[in-house]
Structure formats: structure tokens, C-alpha cells
C-alpha positions in Angstrom: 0.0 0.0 0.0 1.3 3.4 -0.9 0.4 6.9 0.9 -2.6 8.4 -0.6 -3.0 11.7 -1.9 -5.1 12.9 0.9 -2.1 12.3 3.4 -0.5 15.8 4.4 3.1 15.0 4.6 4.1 18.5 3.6 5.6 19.5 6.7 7.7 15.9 6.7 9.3 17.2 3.0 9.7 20.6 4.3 11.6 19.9 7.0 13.4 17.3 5.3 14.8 19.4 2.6 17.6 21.2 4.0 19.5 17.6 4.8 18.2 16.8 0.8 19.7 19.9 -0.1 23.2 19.7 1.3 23.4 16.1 0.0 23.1 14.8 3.7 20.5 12.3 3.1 18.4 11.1 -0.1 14.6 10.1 -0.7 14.4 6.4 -0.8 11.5 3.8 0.2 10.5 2.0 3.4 7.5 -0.7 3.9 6.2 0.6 0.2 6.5 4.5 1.4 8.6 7.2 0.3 11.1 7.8 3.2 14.6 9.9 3.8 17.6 7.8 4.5 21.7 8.0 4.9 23.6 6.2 2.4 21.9 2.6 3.4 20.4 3.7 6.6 16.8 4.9 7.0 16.5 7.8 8.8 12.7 8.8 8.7 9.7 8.9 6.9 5.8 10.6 7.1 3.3 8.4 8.7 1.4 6.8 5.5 -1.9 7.4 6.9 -1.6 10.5 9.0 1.9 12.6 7.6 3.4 12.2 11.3 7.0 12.7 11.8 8.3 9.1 12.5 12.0 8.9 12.8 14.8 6.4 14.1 16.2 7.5 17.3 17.6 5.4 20.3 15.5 3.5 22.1 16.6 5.5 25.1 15.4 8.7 23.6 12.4 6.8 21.7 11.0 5.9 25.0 12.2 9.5 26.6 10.0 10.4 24.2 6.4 8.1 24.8 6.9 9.3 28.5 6.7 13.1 28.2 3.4 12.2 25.6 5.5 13.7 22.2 5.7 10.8 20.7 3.9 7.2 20.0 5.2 4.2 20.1 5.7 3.4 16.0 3.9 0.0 15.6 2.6 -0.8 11.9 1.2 -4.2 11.7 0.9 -4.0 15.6 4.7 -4.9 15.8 6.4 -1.9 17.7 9.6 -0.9 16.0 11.8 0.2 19.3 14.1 2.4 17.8 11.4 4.0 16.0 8.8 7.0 17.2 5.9 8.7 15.6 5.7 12.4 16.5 1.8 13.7 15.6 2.2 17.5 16.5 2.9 19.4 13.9 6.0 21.4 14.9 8.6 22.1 12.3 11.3 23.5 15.4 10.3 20.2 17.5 10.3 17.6 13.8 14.0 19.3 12.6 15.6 18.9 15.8 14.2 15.4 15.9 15.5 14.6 12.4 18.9 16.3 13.5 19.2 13.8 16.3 17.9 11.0 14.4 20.4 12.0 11.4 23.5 11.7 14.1 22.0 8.0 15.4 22.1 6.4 12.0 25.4 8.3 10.4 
């Protein structure tokens, strides 16, 4: 299953750009989704249904995360992917300084 058209990823590509742009990271695919990733690394990708941030962090931070109620555990299929956490408030400061921290976990 792909995203649909209806899905408002915008603020996922936006914020993803400027690591695009410097040639930090590259658009690839993930479970059938279009997703950012370094060299052979994923790095983070909108939520297909909803556009949600969800990015790869450590699981320390993921579950930092889950506590304070910013994020959701990241569980497609109902299998939770520890090292992965969905962020649904839309907050371009809060989603770039996750994909900042999630870019220096995977390179």
C-alpha cells in the first residue's frame, strides 16, 4: 500500500529538505513509502496514513520520548519498532531537531 494523496506529509518534506539539499540524506522507500535515508540507513519517513513525523532514534530517547506524551510508540502491523517513534504534533522546530538527532544515530 502506498500513501494516498489525501495524506498531508508537507511538513515531513519541508523539513526534510535542507538535509536533501546539502546532500546529507536522499529520498528512498520503506514498507512501500517514500522515506529519507543516509547512504543505506533509514533515517525517517511521514506516517502513510496520517503525515506524522516518525523517525529512528535510540530507544533510550524513543521511549524519553512516549513518556513526556510527544511521541507514539511506532507500531505498523501492531509490531512496535523500538528504535522508531511517531511524532503527531505538527511542529517544524520540534520535527527538525528530531530529524537532526535522528540523522546523528544512524550516520
Amino acid at each position: 500500500m502506498t500513501a494516498s494523496e489525501d495524506v498531508d506529509d508537507a511538513l515531513f518534506w519541508d523539513v526534510a529538505q535542507p538535509l536533501m539539499a546539502a546532500g546529507r540524506a536522499e529520498e528512498g522507500e520503506l514498507m512501500r513509502s517514500r522515506c529519507i535515508r543516509v547512504g543505506k540507513e533509514f533515517l525517517a519517513m511521514p506516517e502513510y496514513r496520517t503525515g506524522d513525523l516518525v523517525v529512528k532514534l535510540p530507544r533510550e530517547r524513543v521511549d524519553e520520548l512516549i513518556d513526556a506524551g510527544t511521541g507514539l510508540a511506532f507500531a505498523p502491523a501492531k509490531k512496535v519498532f523500538r528504535e522508531w517513534v511517531q511524532v503527531p504534533e505538527r511542529d517544524e522546530a520540534l520535527w527538525s531537531a528530531l530529524l537532526a538527532e535522528g540523522f546523528e544515530f544512524v550516520s
